[in-house]
BALO-291425 format. One record per atom (N, C-alpha, C): residue number from 1; x, y, z; atom name; residue in three letters. Coordinates in steps of 0.001 Angstrom, whole numbers. Each point is the difference from the previous one (the first is absolute). Example, Ala and Ser with C-alpha at 12.3 -4.5 7.8 and 13.67 -1.06 7.14 Angstrom:
# residues 2
+-----+---------+---------+---------+-------+--------+
: num :      c1 :      c2 :      c3 : atome : residu :
+-----+---------+---------+---------+-------+--------+
:   1 :   13190 :   -5690 :    7800 :     N :    ALA :
:   1 :    -890 :    1190 :       0 :    CA :    ALA :
:   1 :     900 :    1200 :       0 :     C :    ALA :
:   2 :    -350 :    1050 :    -720 :     N :    SER :
:   2 :     820 :    1190 :      60 :    CA :    SER :
:   2 :    -770 :    1090 :     730 :     C :    SER :
+-----+---------+---------+---------+-------+--------+
***
This chain:
# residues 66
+-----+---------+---------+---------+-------+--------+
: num :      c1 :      c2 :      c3 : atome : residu :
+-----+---------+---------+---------+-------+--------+
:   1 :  166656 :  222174 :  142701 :     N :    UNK :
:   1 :     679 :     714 :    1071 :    CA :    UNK :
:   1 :     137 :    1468 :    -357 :     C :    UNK :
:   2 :   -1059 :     833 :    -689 :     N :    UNK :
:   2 :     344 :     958 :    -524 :    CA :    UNK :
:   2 :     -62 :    1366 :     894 :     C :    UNK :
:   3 :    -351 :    -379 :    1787 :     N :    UNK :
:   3 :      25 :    1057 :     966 :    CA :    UNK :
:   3 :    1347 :    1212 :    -289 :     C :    UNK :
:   4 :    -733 :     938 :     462 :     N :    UNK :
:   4 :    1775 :     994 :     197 :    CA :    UNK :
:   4 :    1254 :     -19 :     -14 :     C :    UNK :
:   5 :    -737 :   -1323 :    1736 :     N :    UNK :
:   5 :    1420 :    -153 :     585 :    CA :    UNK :
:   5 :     885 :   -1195 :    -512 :     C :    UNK :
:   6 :    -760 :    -508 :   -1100 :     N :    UNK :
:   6 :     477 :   -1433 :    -240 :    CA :    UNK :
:   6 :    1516 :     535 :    -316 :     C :    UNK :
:   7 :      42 :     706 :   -1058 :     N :    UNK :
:   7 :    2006 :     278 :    -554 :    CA :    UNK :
:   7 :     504 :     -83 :    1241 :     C :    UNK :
:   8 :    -621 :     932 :    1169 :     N :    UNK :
:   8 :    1412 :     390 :    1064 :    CA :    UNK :
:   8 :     -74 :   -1601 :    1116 :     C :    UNK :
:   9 :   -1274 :    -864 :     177 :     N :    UNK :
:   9 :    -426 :    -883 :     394 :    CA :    UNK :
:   9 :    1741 :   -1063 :    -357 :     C :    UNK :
:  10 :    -229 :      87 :   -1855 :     N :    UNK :
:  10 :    1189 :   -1074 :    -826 :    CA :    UNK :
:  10 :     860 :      53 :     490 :     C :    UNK :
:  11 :     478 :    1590 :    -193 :     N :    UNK :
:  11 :    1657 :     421 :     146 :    CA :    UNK :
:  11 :     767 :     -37 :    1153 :     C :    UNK :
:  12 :   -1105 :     289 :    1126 :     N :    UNK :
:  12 :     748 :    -790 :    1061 :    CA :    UNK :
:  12 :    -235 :    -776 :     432 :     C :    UNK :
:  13 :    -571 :   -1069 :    -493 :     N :    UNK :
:  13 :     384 :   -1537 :    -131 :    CA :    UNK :
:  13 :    1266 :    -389 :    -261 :     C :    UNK :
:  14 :      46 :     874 :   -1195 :     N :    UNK :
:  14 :    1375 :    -451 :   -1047 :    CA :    UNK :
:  14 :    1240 :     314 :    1108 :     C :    UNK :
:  15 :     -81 :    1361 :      64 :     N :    UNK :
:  15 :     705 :     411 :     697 :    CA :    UNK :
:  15 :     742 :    -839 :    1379 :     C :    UNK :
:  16 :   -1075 :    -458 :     849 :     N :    UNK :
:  16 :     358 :    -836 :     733 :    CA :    UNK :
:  16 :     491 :   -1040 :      15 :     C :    UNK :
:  17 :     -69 :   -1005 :   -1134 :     N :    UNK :
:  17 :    -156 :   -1378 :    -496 :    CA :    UNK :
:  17 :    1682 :     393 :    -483 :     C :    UNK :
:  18 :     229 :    1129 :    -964 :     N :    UNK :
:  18 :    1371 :     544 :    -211 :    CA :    UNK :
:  18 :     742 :     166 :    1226 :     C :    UNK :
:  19 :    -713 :     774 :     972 :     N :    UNK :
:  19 :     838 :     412 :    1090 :    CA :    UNK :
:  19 :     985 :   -1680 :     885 :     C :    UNK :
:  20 :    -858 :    -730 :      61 :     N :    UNK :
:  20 :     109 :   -1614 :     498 :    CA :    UNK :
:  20 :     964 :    -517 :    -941 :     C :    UNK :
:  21 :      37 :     540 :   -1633 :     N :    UNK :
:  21 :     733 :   -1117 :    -332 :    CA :    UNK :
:  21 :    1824 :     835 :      62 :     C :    UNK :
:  22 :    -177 :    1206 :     398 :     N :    UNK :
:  22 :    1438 :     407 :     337 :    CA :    UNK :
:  22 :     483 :     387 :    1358 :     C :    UNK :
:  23 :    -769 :   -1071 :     954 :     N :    UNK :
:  23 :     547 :    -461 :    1182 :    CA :    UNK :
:  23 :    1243 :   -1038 :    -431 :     C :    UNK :
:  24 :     633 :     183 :    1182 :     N :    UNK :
:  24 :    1177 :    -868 :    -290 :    CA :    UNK :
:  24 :     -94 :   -1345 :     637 :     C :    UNK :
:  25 :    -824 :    -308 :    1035 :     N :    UNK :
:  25 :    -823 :   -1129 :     321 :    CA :    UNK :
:  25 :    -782 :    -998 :    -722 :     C :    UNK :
:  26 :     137 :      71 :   -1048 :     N :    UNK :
:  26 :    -971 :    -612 :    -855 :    CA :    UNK :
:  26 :     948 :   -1055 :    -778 :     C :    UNK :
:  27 :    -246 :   -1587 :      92 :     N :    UNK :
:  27 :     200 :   -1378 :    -494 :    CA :    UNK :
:  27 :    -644 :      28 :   -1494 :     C :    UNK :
:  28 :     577 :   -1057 :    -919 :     N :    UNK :
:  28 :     -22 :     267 :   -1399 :    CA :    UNK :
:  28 :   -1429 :    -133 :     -97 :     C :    UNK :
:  29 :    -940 :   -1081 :     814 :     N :    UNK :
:  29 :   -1029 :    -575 :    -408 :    CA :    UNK :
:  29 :    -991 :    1511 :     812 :     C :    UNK :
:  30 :    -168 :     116 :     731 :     N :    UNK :
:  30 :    -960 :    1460 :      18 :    CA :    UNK :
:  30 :     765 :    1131 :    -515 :     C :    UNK :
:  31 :     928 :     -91 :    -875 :     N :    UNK :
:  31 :     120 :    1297 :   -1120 :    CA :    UNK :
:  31 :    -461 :    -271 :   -1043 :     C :    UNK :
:  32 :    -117 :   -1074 :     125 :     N :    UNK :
:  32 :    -543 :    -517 :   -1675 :    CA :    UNK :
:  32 :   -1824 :     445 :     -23 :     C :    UNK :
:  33 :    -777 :    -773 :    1097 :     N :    UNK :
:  33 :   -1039 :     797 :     269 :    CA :    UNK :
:  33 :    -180 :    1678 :       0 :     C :    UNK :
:  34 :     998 :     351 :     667 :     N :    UNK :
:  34 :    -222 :    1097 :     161 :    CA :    UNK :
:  34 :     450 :     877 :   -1477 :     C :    UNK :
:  35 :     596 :    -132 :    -759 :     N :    UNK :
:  35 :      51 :     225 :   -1281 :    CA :    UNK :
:  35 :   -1664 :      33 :   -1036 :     C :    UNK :
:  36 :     265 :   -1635 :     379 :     N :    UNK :
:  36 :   -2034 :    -379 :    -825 :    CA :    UNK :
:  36 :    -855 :    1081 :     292 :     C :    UNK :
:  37 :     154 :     569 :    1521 :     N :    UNK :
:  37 :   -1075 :     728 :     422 :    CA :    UNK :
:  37 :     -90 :    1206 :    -375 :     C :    UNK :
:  38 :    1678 :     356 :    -259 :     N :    UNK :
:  38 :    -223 :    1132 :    -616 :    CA :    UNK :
:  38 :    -362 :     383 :   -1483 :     C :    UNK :
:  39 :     153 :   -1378 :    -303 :     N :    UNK :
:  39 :    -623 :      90 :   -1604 :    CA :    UNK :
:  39 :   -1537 :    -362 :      10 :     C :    UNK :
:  40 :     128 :    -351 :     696 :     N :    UNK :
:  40 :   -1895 :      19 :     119 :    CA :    UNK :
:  40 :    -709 :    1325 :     614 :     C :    UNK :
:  41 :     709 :     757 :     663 :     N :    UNK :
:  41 :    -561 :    1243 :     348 :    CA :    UNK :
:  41 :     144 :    1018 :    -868 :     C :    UNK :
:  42 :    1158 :    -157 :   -1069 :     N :    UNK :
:  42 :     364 :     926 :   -1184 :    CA :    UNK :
:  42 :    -889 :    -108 :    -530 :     C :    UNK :
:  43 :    -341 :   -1339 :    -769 :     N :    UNK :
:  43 :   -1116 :    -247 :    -698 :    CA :    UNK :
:  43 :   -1140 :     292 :     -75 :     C :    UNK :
:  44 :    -490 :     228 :    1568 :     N :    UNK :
:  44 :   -1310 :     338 :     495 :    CA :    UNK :
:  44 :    -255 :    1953 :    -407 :     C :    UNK :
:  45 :    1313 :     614 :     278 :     N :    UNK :
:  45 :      50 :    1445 :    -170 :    CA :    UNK :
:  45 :    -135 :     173 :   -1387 :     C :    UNK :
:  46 :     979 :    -572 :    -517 :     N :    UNK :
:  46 :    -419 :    -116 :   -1374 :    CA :    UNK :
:  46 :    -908 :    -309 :    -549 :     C :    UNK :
:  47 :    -705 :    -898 :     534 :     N :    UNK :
:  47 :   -1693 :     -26 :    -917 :    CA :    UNK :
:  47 :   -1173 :     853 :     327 :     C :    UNK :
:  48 :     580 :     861 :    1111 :     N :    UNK :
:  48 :   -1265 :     643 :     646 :    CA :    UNK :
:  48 :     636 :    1601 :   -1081 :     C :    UNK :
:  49 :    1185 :     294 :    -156 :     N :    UNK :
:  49 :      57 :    1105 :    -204 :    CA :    UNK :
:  49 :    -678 :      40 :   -1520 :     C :    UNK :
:  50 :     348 :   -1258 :    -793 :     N :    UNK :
:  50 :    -437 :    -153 :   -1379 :    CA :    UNK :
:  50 :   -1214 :     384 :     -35 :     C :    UNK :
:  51 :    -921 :    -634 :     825 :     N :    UNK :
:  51 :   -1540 :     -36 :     621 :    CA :    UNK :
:  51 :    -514 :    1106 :    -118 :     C :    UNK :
:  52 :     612 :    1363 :     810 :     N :    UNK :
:  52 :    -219 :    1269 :      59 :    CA :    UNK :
:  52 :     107 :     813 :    -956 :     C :    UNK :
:  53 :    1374 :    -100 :   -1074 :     N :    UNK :
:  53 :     412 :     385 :    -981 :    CA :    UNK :
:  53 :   -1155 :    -309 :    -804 :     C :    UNK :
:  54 :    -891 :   -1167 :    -369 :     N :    UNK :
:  54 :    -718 :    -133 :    -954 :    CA :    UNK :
:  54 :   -1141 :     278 :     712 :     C :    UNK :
:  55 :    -177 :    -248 :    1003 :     N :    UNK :
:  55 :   -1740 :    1240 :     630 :    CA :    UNK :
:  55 :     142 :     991 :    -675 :     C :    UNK :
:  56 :    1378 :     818 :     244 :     N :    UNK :
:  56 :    -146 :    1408 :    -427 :    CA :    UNK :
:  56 :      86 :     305 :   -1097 :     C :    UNK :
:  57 :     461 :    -746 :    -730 :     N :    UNK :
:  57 :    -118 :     191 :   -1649 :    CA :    UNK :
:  57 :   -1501 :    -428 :    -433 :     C :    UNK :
:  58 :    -302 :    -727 :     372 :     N :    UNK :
:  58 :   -1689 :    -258 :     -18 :    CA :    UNK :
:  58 :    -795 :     954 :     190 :     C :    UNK :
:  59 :     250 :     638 :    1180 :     N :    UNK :
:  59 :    -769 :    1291 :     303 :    CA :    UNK :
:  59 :     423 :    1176 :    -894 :     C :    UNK :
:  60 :     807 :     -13 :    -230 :     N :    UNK :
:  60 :     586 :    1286 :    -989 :    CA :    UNK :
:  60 :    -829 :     -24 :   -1259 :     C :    UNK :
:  61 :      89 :   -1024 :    -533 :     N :    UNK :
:  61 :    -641 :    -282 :   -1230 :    CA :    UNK :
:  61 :   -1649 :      13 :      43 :     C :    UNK :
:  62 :    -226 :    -791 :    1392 :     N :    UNK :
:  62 :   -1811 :     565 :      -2 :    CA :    UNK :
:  62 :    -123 :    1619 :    -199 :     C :    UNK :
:  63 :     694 :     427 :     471 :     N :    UNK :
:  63 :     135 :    2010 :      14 :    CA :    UNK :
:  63 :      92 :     418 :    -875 :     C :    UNK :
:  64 :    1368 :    -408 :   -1024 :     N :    UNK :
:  64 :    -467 :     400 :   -1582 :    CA :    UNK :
:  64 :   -1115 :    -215 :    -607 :     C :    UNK :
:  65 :    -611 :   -1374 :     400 :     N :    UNK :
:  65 :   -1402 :      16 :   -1034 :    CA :    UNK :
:  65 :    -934 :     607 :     433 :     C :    UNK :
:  66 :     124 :     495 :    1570 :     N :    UNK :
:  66 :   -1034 :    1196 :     -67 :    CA :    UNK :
:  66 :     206 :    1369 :    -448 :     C :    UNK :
+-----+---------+---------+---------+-------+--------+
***
């Protein structure tokens, strides 16, 4: 998922999935989902940013050895 837009794609996922779980409408059993989801969308930001972080250290280092 390493497009552009993927970070801003995540975050407002997250964002939203957050926004839902601090409705005041919301029953224990779809907060509980809606919690999971947000840990599954954290997760997802988080592995993409790691992703990038080590492209670019990758690339950095091809540059020194030239």
């Amino acid at each position: 998922m390493n497009s552009p837009d993927s970070l801003t794609q995540l975050a407002e996922e997250l964002e939203a999935v957050a926004d839902k779980l601090r409705a005041d409408a919301v029953d224990a059993d779809e907060a509980a989902d809606l919690v999971e989801r947000c840990a599954e969308a954290a997760a997802r930001l988080g592995s993409e940013i790691d992703a990038r972080a080590r492209g670019a250290a990758e690339s950095e280092g091809q540059e020194r050895l030239l």
